[in-house]
ROLOLO-731532 format. One record per residue: residue number from 1; residue in one letter; x, y, z of N, C-alpha, C in turn. Coordinates in pm, 1 decimal, decimal comma, always signed. Example, Ala and Ser with C-alpha at 12.3 -4.5 7.8 and 13.67 -1.06 7.14 Angstrom:
2
ATOM    i  aa       n.x       n.y       n.z      ca.x      ca.y      ca.z       c.x       c.y       c.z
ATOM    1   A   +1319,0    -569,0    +780,0   +1230,0    -450,0    +780,0   +1320,0    -330,0    +780,0
ATOM    2   S   +1285,0    -225,0    +708,0   +1367,0    -106,0    +714,0   +1290,0      +3,0    +787,0
//
This chain:
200
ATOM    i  aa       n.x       n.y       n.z      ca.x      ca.y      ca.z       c.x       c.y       c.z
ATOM    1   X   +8727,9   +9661,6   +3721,7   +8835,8   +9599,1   +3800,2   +8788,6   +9465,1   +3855,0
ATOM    2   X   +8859,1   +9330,8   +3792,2   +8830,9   +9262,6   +3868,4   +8848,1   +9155,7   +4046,4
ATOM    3   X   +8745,2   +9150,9   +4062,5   +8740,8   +9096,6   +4235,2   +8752,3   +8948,3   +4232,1
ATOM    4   X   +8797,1   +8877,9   +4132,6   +8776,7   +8746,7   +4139,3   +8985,8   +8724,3   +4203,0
ATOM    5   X   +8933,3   +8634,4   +4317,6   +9044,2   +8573,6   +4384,1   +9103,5   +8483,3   +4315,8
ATOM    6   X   +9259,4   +8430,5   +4305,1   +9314,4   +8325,5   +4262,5   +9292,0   +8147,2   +4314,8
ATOM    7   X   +9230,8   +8045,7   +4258,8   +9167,3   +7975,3   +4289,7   +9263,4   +7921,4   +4400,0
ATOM    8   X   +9260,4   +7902,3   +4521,6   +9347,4   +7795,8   +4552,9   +9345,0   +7669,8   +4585,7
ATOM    9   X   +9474,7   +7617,7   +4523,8   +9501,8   +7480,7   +4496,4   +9558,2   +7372,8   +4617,5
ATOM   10   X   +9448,1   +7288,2   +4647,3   +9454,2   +7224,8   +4771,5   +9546,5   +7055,9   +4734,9
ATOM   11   X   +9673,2   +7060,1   +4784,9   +9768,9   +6912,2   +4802,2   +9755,4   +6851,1   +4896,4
ATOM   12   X   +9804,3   +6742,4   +4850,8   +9828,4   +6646,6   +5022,6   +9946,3   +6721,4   +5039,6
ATOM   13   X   +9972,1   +6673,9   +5149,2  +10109,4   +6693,3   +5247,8  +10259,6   +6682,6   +5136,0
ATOM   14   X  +10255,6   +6540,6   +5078,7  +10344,6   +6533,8   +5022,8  +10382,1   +6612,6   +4830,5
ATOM   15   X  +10223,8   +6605,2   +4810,0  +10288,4   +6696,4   +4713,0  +10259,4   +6829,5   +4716,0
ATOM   16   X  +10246,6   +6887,7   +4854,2  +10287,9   +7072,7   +4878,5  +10455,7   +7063,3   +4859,7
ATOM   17   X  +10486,1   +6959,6   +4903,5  +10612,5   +7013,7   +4962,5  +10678,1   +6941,4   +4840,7
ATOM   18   X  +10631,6   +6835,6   +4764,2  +10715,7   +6845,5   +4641,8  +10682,6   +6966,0   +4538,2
ATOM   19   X  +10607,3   +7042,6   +4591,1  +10600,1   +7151,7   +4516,3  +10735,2   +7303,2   +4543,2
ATOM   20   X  +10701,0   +7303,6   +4650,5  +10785,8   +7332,8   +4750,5  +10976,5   +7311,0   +4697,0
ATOM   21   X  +10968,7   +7208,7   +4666,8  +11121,7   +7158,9   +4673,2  +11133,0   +7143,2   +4513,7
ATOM   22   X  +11076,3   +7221,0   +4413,2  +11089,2   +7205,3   +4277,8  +11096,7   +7369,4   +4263,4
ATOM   23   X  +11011,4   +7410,2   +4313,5  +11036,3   +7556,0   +4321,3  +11178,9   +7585,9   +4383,1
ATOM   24   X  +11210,8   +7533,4   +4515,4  +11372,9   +7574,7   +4551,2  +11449,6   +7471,7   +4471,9
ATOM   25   X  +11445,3   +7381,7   +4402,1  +11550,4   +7345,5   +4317,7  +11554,8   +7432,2   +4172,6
ATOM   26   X  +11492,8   +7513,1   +4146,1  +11461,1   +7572,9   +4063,5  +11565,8   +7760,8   +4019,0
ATOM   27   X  +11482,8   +7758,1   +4151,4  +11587,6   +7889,5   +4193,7  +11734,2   +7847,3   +4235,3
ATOM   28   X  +11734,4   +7755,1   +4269,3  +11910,4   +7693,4   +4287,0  +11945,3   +7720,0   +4151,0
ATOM   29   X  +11908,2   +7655,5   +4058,4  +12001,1   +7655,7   +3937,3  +12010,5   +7757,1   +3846,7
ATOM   30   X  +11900,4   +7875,8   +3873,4  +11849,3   +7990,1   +3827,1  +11954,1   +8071,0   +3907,9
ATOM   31   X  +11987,6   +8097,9   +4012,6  +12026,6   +8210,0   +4119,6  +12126,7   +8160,3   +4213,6
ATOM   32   X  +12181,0   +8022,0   +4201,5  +12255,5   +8002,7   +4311,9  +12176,0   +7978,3   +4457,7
ATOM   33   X  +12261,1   +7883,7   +4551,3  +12218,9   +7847,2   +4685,1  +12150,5   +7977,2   +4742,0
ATOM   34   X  +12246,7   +8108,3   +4750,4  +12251,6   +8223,0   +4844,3  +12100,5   +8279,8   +4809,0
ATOM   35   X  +12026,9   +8224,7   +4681,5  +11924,1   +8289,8   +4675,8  +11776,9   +8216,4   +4705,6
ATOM   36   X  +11838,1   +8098,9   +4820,8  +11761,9   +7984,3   +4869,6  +11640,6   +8101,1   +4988,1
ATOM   37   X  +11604,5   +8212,1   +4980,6  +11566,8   +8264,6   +5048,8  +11412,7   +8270,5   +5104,8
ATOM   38   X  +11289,5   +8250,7   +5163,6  +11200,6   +8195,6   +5229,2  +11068,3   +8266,3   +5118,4
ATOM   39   X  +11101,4   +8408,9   +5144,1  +10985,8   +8467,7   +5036,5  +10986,1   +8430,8   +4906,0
ATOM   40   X  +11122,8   +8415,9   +4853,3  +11166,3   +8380,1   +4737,0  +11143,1   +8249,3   +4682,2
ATOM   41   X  +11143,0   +8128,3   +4794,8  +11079,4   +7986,6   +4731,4  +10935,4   +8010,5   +4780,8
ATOM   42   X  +10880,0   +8044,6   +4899,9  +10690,4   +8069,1   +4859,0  +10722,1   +8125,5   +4725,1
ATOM   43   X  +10706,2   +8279,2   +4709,8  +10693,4   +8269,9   +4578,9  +10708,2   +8216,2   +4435,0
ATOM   44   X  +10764,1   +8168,0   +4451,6  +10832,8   +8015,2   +4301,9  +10737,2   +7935,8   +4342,2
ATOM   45   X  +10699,9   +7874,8   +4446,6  +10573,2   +7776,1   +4470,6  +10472,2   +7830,0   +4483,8
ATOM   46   X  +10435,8   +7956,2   +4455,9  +10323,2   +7998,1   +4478,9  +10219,0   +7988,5   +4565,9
ATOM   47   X  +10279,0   +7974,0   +4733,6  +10234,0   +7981,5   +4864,8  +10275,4   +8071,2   +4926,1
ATOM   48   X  +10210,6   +8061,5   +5050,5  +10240,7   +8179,3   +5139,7  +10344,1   +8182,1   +5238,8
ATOM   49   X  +10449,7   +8224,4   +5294,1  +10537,5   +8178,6   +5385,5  +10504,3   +8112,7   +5487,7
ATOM   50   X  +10379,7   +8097,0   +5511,1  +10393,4   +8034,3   +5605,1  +10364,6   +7908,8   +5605,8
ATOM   51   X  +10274,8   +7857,6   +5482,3  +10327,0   +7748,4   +5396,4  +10472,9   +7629,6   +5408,0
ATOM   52   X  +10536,1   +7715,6   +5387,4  +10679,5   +7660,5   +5369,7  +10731,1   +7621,6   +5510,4
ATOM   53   X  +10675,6   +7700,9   +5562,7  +10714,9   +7694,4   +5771,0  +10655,3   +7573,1   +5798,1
ATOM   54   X  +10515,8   +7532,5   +5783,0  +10422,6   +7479,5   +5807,5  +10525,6   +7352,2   +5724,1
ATOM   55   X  +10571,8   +7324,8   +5682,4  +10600,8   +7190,6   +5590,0  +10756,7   +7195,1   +5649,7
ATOM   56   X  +10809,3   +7234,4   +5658,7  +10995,0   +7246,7   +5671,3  +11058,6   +7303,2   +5803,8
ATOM   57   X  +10938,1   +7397,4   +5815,1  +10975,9   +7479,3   +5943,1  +11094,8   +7599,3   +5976,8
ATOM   58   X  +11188,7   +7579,0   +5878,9  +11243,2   +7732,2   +5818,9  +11350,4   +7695,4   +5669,9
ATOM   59   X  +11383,7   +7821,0   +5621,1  +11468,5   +7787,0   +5520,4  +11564,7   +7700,1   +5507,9
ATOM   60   X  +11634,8   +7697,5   +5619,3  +11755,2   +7587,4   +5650,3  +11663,9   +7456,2   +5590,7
ATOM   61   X  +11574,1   +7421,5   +5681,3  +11464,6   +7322,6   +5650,7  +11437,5   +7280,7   +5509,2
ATOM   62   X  +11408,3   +7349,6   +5457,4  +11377,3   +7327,1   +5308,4  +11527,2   +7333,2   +5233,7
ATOM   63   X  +11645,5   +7402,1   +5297,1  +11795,2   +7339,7   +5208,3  +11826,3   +7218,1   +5211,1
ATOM   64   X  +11815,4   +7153,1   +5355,4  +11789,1   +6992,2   +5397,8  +11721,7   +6923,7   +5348,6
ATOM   65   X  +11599,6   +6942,0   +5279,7  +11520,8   +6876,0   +5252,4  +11555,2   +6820,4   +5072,5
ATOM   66   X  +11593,3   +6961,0   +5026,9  +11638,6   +6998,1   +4883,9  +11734,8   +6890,7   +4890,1
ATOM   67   X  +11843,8   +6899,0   +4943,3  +11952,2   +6855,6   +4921,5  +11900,6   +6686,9   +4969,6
ATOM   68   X  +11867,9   +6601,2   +5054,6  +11824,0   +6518,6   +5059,4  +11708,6   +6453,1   +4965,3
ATOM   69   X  +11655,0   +6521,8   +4879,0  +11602,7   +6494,9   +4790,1  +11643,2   +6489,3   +4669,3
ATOM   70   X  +11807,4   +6542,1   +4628,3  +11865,0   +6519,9   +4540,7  +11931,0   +6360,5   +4556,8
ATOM   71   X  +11975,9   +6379,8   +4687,2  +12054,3   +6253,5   +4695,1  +11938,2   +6111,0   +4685,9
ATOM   72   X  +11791,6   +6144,4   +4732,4  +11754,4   +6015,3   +4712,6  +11724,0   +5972,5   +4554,5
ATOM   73   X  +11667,4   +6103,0   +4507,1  +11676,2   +6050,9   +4354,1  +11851,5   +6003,9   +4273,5
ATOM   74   X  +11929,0   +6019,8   +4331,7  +12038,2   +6006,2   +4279,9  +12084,5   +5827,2   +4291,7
ATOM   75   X  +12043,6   +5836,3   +4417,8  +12041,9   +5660,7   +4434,7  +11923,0   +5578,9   +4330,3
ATOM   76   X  +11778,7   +5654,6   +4341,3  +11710,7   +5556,1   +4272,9  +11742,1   +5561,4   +4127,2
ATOM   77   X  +11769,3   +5704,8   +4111,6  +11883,9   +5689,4   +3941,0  +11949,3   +5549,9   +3908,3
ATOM   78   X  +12068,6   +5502,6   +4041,7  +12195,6   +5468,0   +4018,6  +12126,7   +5282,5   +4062,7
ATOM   79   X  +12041,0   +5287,9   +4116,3  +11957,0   +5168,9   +4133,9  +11892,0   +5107,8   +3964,2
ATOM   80   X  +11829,3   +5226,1   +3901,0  +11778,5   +5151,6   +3795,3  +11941,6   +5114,8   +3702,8
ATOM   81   X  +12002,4   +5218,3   +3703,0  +12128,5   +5201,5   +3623,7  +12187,0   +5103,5   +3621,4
ATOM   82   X  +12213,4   +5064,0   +3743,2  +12272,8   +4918,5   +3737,3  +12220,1   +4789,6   +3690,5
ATOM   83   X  +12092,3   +4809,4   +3760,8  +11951,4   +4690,7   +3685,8  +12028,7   +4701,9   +3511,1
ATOM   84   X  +12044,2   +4767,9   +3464,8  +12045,0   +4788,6   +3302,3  +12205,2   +4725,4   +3241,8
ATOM   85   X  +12226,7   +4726,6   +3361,2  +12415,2   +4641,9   +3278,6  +12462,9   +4538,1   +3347,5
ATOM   86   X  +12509,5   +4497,2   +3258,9  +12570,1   +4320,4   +3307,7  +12690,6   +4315,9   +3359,3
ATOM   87   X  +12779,9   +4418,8   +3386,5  +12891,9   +4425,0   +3420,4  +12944,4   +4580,1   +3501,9
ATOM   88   X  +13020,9   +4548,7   +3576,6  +13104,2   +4625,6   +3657,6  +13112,2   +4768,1   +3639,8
ATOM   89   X  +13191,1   +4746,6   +3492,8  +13228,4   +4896,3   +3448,1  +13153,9   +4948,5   +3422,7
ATOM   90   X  +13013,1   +4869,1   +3306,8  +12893,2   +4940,0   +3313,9  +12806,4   +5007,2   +3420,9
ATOM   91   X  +12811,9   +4907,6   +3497,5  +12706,7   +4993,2   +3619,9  +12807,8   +5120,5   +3680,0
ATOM   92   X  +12944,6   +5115,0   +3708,7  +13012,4   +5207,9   +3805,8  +13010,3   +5315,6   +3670,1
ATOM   93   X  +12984,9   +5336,5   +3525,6  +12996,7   +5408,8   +3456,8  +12860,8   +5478,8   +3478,4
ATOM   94   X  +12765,8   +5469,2   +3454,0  +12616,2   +5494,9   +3464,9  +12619,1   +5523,5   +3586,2
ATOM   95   X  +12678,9   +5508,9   +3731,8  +12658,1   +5551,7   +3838,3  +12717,8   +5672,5   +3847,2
ATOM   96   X  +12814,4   +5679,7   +3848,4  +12917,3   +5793,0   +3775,1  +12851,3   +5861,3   +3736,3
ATOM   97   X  +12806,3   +5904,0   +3582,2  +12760,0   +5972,1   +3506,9  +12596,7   +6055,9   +3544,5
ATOM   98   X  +12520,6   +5945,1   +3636,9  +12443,7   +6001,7   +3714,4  +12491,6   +6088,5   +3853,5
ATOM   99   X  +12628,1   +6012,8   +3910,2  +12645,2   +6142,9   +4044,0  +12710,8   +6240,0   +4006,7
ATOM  100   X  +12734,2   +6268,5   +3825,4  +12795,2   +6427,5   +3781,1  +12698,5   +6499,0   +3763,8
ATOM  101   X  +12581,5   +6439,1   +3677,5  +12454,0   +6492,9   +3639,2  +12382,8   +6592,4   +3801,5
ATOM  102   X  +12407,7   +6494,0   +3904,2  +12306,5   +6546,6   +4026,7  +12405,5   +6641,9   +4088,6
ATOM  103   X  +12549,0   +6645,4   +4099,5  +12651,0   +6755,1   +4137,4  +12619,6   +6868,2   +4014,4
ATOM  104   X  +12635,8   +6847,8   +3934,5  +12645,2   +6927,2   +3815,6  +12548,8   +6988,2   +3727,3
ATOM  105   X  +12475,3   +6952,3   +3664,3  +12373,2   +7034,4   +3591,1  +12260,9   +7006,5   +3764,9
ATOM  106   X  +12238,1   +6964,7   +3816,5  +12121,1   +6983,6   +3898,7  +12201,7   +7067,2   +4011,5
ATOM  107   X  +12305,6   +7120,8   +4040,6  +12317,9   +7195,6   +4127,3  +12353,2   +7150,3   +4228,7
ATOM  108   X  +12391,4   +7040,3   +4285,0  +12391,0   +6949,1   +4435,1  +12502,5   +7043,4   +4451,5
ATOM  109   X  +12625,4   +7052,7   +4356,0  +12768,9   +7061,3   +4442,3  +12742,6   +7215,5   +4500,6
ATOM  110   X  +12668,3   +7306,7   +4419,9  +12629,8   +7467,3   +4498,0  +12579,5   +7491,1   +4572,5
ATOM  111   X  +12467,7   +7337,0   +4624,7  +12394,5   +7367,5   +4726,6  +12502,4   +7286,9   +4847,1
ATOM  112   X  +12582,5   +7168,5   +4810,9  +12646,2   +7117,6   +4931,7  +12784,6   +7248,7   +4944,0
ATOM  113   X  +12826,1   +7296,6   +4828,4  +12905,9   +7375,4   +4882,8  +12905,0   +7532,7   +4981,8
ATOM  114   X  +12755,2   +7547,6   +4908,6  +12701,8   +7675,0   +5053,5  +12665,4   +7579,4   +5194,6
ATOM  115   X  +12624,3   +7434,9   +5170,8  +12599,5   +7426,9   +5342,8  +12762,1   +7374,1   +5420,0
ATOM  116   X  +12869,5   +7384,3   +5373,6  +12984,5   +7341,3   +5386,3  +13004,0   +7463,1   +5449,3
ATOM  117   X  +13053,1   +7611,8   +5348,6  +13087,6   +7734,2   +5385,4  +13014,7   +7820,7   +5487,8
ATOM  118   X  +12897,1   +7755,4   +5515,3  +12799,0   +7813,8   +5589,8  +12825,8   +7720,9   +5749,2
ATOM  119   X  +12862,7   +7681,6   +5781,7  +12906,0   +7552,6   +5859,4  +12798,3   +7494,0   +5926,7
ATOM  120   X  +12701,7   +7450,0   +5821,7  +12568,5   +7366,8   +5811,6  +12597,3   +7224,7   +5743,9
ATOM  121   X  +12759,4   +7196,9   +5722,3  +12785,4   +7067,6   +5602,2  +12724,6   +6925,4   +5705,3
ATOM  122   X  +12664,8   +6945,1   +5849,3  +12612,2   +6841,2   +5933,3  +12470,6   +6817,6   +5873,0
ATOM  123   X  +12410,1   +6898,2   +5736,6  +12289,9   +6862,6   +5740,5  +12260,8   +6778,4   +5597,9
ATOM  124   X  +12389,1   +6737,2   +5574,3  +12417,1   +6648,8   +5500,2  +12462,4   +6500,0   +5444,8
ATOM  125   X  +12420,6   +6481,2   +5608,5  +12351,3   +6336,9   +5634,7  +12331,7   +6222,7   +5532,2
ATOM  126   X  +12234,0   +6278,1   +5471,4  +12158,8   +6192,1   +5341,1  +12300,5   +6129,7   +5260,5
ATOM  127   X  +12419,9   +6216,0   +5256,1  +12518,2   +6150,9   +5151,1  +12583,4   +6016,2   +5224,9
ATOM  128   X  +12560,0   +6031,9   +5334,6  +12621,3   +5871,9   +5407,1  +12553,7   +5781,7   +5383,9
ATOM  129   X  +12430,5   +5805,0   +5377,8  +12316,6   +5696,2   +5382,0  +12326,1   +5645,2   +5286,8
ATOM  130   X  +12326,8   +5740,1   +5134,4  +12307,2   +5708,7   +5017,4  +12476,3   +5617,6   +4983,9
ATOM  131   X  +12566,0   +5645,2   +5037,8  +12701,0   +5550,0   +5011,7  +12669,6   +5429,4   +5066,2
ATOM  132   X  +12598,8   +5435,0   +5156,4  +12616,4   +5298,4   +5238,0  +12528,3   +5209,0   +5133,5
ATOM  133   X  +12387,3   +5287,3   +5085,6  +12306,4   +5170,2   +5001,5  +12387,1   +5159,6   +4871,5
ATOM  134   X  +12435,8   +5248,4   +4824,6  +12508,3   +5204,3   +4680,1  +12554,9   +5100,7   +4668,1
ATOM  135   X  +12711,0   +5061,2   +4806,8  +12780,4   +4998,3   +4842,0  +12727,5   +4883,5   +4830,8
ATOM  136   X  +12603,4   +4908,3   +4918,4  +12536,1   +4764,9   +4939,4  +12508,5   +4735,9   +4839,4
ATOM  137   X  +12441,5   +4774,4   +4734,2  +12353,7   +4727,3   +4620,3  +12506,3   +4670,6   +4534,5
ATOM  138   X  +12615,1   +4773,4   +4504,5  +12710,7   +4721,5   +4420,4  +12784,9   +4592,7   +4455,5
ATOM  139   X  +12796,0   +4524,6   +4591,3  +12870,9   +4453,5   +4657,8  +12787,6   +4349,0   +4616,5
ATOM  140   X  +12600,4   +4318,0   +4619,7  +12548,5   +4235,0   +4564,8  +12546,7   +4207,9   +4436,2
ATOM  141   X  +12551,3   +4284,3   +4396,1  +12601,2   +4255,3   +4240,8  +12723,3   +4223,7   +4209,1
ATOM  142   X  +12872,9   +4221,9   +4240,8  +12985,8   +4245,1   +4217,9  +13063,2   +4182,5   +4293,2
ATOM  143   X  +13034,1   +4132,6   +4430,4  +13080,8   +4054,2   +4555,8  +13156,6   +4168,9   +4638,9
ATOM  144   X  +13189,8   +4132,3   +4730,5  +13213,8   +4187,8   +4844,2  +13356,9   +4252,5   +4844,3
ATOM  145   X  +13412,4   +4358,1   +4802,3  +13533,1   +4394,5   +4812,3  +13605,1   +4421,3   +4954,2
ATOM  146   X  +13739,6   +4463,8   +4940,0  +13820,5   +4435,1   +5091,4  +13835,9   +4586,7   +5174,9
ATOM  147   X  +13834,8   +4578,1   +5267,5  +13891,0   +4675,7   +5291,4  +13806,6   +4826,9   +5286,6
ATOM  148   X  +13702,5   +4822,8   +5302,2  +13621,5   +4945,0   +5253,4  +13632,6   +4983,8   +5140,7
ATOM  149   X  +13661,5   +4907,4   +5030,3  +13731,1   +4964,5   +4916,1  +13594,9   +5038,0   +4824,1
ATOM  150   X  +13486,6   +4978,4   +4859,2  +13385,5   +5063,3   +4751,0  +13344,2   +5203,9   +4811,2
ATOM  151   X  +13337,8   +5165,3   +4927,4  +13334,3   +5327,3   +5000,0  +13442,1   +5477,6   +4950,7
ATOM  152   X  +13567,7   +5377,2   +4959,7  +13656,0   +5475,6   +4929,9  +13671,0   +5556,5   +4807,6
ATOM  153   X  +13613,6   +5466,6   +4714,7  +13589,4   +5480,6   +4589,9  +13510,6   +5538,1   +4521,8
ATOM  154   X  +13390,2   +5570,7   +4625,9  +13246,6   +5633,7   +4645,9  +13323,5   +5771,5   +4660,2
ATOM  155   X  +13401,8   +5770,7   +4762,2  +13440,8   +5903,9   +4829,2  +13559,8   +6008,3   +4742,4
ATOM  156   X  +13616,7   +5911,2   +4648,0  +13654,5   +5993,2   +4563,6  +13597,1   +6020,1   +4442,5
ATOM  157   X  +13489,2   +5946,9   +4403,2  +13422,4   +5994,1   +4303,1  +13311,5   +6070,9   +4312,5
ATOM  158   X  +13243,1   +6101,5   +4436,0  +13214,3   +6204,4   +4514,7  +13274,1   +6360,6   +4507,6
ATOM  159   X  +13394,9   +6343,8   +4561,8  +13454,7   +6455,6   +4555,2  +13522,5   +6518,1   +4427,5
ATOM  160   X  +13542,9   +6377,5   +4321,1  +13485,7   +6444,2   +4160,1  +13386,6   +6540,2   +4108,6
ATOM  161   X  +13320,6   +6441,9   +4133,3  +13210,9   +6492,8   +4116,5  +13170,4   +6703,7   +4144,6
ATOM  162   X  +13177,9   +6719,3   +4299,7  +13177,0   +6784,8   +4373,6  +13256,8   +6920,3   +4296,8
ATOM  163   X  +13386,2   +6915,1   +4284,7  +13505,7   +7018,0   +4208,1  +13442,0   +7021,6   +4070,4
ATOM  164   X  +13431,5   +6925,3   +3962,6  +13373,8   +6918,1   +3885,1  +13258,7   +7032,6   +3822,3
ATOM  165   X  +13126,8   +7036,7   +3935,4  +13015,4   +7057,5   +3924,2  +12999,1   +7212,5   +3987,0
ATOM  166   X  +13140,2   +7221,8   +4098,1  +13112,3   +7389,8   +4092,2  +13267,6   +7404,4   +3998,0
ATOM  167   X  +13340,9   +7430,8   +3973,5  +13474,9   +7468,5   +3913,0  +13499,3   +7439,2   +3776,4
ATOM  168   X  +13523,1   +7287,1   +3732,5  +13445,8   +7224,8   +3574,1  +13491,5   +7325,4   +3475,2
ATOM  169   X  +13355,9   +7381,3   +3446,2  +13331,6   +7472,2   +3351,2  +13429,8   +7635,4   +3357,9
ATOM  170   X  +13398,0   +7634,6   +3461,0  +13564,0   +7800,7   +3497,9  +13619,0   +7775,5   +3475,3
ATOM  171   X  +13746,4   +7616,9   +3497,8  +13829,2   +7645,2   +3456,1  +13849,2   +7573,6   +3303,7
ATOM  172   X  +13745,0   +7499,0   +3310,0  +13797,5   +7484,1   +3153,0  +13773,2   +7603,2   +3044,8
ATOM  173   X  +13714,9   +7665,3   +3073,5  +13672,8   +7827,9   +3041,2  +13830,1   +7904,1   +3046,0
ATOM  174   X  +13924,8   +7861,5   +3146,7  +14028,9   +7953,7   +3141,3  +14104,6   +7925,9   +3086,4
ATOM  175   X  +14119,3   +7795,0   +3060,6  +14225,1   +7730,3   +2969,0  +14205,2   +7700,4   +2854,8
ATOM  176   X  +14090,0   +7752,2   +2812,1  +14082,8   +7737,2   +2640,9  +14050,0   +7588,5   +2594,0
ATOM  177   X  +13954,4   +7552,2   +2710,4  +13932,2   +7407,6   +2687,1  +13775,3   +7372,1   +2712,0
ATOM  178   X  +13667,8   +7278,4   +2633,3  +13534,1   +7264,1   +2646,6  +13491,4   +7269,4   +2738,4
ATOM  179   X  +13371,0   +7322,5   +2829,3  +13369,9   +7326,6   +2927,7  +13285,3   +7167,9   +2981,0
ATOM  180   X  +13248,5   +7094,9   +2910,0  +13235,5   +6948,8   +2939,1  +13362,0   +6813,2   +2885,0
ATOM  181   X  +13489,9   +6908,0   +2902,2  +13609,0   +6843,2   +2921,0  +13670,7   +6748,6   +3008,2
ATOM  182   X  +13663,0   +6863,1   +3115,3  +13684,0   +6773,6   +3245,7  +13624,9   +6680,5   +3321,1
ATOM  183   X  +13439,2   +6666,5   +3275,6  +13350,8   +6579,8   +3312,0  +13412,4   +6482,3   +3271,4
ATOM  184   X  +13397,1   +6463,2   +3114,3  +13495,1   +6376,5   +3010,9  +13631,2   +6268,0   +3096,4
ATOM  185   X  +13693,9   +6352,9   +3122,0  +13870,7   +6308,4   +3167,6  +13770,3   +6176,4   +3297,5
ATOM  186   X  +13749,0   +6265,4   +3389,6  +13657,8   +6247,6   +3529,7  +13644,6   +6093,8   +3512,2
ATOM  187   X  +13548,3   +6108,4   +3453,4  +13434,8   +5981,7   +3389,7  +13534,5   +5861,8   +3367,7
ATOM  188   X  +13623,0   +5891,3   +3299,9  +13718,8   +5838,5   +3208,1  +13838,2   +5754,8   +3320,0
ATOM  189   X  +13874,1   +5852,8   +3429,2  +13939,8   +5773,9   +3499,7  +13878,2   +5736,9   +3579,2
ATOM  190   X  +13739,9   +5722,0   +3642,7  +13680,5   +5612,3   +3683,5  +13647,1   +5520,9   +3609,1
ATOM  191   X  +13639,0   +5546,6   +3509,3  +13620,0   +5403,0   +3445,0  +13779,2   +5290,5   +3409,3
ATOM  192   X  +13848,7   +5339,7   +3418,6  +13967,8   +5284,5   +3375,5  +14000,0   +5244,8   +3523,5
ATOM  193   X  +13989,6   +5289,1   +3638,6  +14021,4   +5261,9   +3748,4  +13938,6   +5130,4   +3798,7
ATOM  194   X  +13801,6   +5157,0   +3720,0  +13722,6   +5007,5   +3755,1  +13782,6   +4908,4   +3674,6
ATOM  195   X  +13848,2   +4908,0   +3531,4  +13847,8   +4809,1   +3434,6  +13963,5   +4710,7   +3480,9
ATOM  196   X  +14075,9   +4817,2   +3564,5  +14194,5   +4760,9   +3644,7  +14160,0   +4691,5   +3751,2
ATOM  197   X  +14050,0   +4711,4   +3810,2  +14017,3   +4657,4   +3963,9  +13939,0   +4491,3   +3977,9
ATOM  198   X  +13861,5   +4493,7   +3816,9  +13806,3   +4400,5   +3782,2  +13843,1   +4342,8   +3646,0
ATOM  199   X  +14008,7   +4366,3   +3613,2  +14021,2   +4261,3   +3461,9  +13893,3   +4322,4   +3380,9
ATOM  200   X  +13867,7   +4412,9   +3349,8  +13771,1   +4456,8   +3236,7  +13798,8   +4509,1   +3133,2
//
């Protein structure tokens, strides 16, 4: 029988806890939000609970953290994206297509929709922040629109996004239709909505 212990593996600070937050993004897309549970991400990260305490300070902690860590990669996504096109529709298309990707196959809309139903949707902060820099970044590129208009525009393609990434696939499932249909349509009238806004 052997007595040899499992070596353990010593991080900095920041990559325990990106360890940490790959393991609970992990089980998100494996099990759903509800199975965001404390023993359940130590174990996926292969620490000890108190580990996870020690870095986040409780589960809620590490849903906040998850979910704020989707949204910042979602911006630096939508940051290089734009760098890559010379025009309007291009960048708001590629921005788009990245905030379905982070609602949708990465799980954002299951994890923002359990902290919504859970009436935790205050720890979702990070999505203001991340509108405000988009805005900013698109307005330098694109000039300054009126009226809050890129915000608003944010906010419904947001909430695309959002229905999309939990519903999407059900119901195109019920109607006898692909279940990357409605991404499709989605996509489609944001982009046509930009091509009108800017003669494109």
């Amino acid at each position: 029988m052997s007595t040899e212990r499992p070596v353990r593996v010593r991080r900095s600070p920041e990559a325990a806890r990106e360890n940490i937050l790959a393991a609970c993004e992990a089980i998100l897309l494996e099990k759903g939000p509800q199975a965001l549970k404390l023993a359940d991400v130590a174990a996926g990260a292969g620490v000890a609970n108190a580990t996870v305490l020690h870095h986040f300070g409780s589960i809620d902690g590490v849903q906040t953290a998850l979910m704020t860590r989707m949204i910042r990669q979602l911006v630096e996504r939508v940051a290089v994206d734009f760098s890559q096109h010379q025009d309007a529709v291009g960048r708001v298309g590629a921005g788009a297509r990245a905030l379905f990707d982070a609602f949708g196959t990465r799980g954002g809309a299951r994890l923002a929709a359990w902290l919504e139903l859970t009436g935790e949707a205050r720890r979702m902060t990070a999505i203001r922040q991340a509108v405000q820099e988009v805005s900013a970044l698109r307005m330098q590129l694109d000039g300054p629109p009126d009226d809050g208009a890129v915000q608003d525009f944010m906010l419904v393609c947001i909430s695309m996004a959002l229905g999309v990434g939990l519903f999407g696939a059900t119901l195109a499932d019920l109607l006898g239709r692909p279940p990357e249909r409605i991404r499709e349509i989605a996509l489609d009238l944001i982009e046509t909505r930009i091509r009108q806004e800017t003669g494109g």
